[in-house]
N, C-alpha and C positions, 0 to 999 in steps of 0.2 A: 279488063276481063269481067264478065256480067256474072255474079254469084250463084245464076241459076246452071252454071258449070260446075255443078258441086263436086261430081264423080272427077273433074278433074284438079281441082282443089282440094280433094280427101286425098288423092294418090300422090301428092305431092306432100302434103304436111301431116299424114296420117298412116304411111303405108306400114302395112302389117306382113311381117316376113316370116315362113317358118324355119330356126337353124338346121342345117345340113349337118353334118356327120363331124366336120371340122369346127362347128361352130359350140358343137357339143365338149369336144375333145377340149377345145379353149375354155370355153365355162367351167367345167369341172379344173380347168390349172386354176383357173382365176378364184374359184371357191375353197382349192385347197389354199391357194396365198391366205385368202379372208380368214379359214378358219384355223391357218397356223401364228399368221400375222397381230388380230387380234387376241390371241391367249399372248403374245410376249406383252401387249401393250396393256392389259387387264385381267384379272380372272376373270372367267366365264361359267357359269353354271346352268346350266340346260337340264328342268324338271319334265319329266313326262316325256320324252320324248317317244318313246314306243307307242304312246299316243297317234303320233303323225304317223297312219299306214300306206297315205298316198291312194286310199280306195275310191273308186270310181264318184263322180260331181260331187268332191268335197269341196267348198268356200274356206278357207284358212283366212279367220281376220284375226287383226293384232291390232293391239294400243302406238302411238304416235309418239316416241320420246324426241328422239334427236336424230340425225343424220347417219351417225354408226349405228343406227338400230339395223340396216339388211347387211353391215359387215357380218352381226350374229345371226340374222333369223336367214339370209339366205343360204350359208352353205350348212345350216340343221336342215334347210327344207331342200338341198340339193342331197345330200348326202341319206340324211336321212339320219337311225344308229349305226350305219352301216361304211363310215369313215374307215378309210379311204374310198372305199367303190361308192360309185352313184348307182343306185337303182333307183330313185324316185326322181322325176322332173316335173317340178310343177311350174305353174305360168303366174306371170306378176302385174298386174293393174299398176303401172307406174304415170306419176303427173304426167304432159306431154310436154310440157319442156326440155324435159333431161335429154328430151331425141331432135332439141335443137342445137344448130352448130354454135358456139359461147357459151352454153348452158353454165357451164363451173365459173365463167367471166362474171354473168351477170348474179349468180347464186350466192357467189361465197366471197368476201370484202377481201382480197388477196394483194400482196404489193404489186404495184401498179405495172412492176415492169415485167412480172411473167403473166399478168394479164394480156398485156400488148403481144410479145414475143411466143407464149406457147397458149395458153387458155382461151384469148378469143378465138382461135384458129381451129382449136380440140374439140372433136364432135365423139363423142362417146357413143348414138347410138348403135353402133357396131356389137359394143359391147352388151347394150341393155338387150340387144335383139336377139344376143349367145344365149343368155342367162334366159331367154322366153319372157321378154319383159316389153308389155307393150303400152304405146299409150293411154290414158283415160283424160280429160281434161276436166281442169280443175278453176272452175270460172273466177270462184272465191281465193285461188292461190295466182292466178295471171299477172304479169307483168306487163311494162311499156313496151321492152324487146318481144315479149312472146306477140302483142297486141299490134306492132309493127310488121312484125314477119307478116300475118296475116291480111294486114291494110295491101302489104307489099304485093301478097298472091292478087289480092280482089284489083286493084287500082294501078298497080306496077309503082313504078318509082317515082310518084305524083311527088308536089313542092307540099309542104307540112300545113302551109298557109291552106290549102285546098284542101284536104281531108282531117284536119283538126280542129278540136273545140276554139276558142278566142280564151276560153278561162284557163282550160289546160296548156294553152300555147306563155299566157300570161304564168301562170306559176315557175312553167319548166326555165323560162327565158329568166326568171326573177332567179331559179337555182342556178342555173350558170353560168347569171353574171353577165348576160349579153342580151345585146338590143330582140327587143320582139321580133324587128320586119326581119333580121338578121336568121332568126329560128326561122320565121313564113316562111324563107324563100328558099330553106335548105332543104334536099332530100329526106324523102324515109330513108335511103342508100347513106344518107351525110351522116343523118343520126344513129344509124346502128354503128357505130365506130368506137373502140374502146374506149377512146377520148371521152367517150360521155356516157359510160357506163353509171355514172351518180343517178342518171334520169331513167336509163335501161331495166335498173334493179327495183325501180319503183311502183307498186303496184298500181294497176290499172285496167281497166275494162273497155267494152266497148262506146262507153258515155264520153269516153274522151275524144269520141270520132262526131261529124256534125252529123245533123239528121238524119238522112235519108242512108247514107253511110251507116250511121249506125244502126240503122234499122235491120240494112242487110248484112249485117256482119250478125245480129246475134241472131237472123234465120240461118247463116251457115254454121252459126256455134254451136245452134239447136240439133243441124242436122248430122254435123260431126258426131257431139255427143251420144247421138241414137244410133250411130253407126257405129263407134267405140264400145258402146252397152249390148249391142246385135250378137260382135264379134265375142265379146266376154261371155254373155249366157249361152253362145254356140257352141262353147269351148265344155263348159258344165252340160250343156247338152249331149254330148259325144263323151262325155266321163271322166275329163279332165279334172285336174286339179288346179287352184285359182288361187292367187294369193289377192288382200285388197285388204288396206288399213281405210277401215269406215271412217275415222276422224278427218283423212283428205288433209290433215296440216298437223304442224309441228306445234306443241302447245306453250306458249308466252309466260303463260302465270302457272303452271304446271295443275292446272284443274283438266277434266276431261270434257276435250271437244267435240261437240253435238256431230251426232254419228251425219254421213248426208244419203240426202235421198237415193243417191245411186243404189246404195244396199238393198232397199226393198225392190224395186225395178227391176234391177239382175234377177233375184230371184224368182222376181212373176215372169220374166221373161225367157228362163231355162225351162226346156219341155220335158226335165227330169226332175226327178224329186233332190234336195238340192238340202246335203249336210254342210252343218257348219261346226269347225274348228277353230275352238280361238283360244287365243294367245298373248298371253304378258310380257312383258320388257320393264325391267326396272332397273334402275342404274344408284349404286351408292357410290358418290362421286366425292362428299366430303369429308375428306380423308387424304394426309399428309401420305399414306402410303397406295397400296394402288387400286386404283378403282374397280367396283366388281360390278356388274352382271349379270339377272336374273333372267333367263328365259321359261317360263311357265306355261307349258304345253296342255292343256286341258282336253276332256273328252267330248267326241264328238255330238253333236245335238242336231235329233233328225229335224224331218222335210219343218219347217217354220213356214210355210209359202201362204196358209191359211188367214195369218196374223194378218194385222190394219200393220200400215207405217210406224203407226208409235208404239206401240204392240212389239212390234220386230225390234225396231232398234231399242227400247224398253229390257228388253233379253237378253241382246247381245252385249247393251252397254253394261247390263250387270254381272254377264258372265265372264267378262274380260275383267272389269273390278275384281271379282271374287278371285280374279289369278293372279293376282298381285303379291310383291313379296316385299313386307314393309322390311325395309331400311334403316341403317343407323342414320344416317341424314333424313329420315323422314321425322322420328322418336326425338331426334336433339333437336331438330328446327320445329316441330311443332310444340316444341315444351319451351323452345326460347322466343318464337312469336305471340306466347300465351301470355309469357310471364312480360315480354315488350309489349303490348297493348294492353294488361291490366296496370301498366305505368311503374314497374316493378324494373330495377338497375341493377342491381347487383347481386353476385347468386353466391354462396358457398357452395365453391367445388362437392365438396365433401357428400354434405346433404344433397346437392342437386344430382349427382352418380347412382345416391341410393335409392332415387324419385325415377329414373331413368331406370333402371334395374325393373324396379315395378312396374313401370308404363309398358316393358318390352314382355314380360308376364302376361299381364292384364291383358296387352293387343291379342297375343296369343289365344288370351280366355274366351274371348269374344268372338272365334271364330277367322279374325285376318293371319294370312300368313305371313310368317315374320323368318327372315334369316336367320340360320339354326346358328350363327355365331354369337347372337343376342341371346339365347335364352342360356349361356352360359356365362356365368357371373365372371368368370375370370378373362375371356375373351371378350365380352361387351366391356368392362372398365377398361382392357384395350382398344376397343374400336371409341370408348367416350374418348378418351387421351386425345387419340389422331384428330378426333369431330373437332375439339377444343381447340387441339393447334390449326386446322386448316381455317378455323373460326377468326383465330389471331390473327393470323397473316391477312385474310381479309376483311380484315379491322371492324368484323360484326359483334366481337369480342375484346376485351383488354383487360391484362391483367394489372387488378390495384394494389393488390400484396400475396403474396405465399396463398392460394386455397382460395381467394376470392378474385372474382371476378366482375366485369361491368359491362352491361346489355348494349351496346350502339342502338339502341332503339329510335333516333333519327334515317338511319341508314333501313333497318331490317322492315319498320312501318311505312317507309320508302312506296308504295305503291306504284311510281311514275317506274320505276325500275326493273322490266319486267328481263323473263329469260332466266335462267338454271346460272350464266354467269357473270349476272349483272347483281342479281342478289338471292343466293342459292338459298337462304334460311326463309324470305318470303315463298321459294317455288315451292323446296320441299314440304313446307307446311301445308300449302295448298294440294299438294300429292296425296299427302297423308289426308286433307279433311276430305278428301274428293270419294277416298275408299272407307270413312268410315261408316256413311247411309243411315240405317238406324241404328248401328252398331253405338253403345251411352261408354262415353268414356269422360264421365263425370267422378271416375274414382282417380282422377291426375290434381291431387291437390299438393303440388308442388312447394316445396319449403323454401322459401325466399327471406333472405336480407335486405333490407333497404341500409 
């Protein structure tokens, strides 16, 4: 098939559906699951809500935590405060993978055998298409599977040897342990198969196609994309509401990821004047009891359209910072990263609680928003307690006698470690320094034992 069949290449890996009346009735069951489901599994706290009024070409962006971030932010922006009834329907900029069929296969590292039996087979976009949730592509977040289906539309079920790089064919065959000519001479059909979801989940772009192939694949990626950005600014054209996380990915080191160019674009591209509402998500996850959830709804900030690129996302990124709600995992990891990299092991409890106590003070002073359980002495040496035990258990902590303790600071300066649960004291530090800006929090002189 020749690429310049784009119109039939978009209708096939890009079609935009509007829900029917049934499709509505399901969203709304599915959002009431999300938002009764998630309070047994956490607390949830949702500020500002009366904020969100659903009023005509509003943009809602939000910060990028994890995966359950639209378990919370969708059924607040389905609902509205108006739980149980839905009166508000807004529409969601989602990657376009989630509306390929394996999406959860290739996504999420799952035991192998409801991969095979239900996941590769599970096509969710039914779903995303209830909720008004369409695709955008995310060049920077693509996969081998996503980059495959695509080869597939342009080339049909060509041998791997003929539409692939020699280096990428060399790495992939080195991952799974099999002969090279053995990959050449398999299908794109051979390789989408659960069996080799190792290679599936791997990311990858159009460079791994040869030449001329790849040339044409990133004029259809081009033309997707401008087709995907048409459909979103026609939507705020007509008065719609728009959800669209500018970060485009999920963040590794827990610093804030560079907003992408789409956000400006959209909005040169909507023929109305174009608010934007945005939105926080923060998660205090360490903690032996159960984890809580910030949603921080902020007020709306008129038309921006006038601004340069860096100008725009310059604003947005600081007005989603400013919604932030610092954390007892942010206060204890960034006070035990300090005192780990100024080569300092061992802390008295005692004194380190009353250094903590002020740190959540002071944050306060400074202007950051800090959970109202911290600024109360008898409920933060609670929340220290659980930080300390969840710390033990994952051995970034150990106790050496009654009141003292000792730093893993092999572990926690760890850097190669990235992820909220690969090493939670490096992420939330990074959280914490990402929102302090010029905020001086040089009054944390922490009292340490060696």
């Amino acid at each position: 098939m020749n690429v310049d069949t784009v119109s039939e290449l978009r209708k096939q890996s890009f079609q935009l559906k509007e829900p029917g009346t049934a499709a509505n009735v399901f969203a709304t069951l599915v959002a009431t699951v999300f938002h009764i489901g998630i309070r047994s599994y956490c607390g949830v706290e949702i500020i500002g809500l009366n904020n969100y009024t659903g009023s005509p070409s509003t943009l809602v962006v939000s910060n990028h935590k994890r995966d359950l971030d639209m378990l919370v932010i969708a059924p607040a922006l389905h609902f509205g405060d108006s739980f149980p009834r839905s009166l508000v329907r807004p529409y969601f900029a989602a990657r376009d993978d989630e509306f390929a069929p394996s999406f959860l296969a290739t996504y999420y590292n799952l035991p192998q055998w409801l991969n095979r039996i239900i996941l590769y087979k599970l096509d969710i976009s039914p779903v995303m298409y209830a909720f008004r949730a369409y695709p955008m592509r995310q060049a920077h977040a693509a996969t081998t599977n996503q980059a495959l289906r695509e080869t597939l539309l342009m080339e049909g079920n060509a041998e791997l040897g003929k539409v692939a790089q020699e280096s990428w064919l060399q790495r992939s065959a080195d991952s799974l342990e099999i002969p090279i000519d053995r990959l050449k001479s398999m299908t794109i059909r051979d390789l989408m198969s659960w069996r080799y979801l190792k290679i599936l989940r791997q990311k990858a772009d159009s460079s791994m196609l040869q030449g001329n192939l790849c040339r044409r694949m990133r004029l259809f990626q081009g033309r997707a994309i401008r087709k995907q950005l048409e459909y979103f600014a026609e939507l705020l054209s007509q008065g719609k509401t728009l959800f669209l996380a500018p970060e485009g990915e999920l963040s590794s080191d827990g610093m804030f990821c560079p907003i992408r160019g789409s956000l400006h674009r959209l909005i040169k591209m909507s023929r109305r004047t174009v608010k934007i509402l945005p939105m926080n998500i923060s998660y205090d996850f360490m903690t032996t009891g159960r984890m809580k959830v910030f949603l921080n709804i902020g007020r709306e900030i008129p038309d921006m359209k006038e601004l340069s690129k860096a100008e725009l996302e310059l604003r947005v990124k600081d007005s989603l910072l400013k919604l932030a709600v610092v954390t007892m995992s942010q206060i204890g990891s960034y006070s035990l990263y300090r005192e780990a990299a100024q080569g300092n092991d061992i802390l008295i409890e005692e004194n380190w609680q009353q250094q903590l106590v002020n740190l959540a003070q002071k944050t306060e002073e400074v202007g950051l928003g800090v959970d109202r359980a911290l600024l109360n002495e008898r409920f933060l040496r609670k929340n220290i307690k659980s930080f300390v035990n969840y710390c033990l258990r994952k051995g970034q902590l150990a106790e050496v006698s009654p009141g003292r303790l000792r730093i893993n600071r092999e572990i926690i300066l760890n850097n190669s470690s990235a992820g909220y649960s690969q090493n939670p004291v490096h992420y939330c530090h990074n959280e914490f320094s990402s929102l302090l800006g010029s905020k001086s929090l040089s009054f944390l002189p922490l009292t340490v034992y060696r």
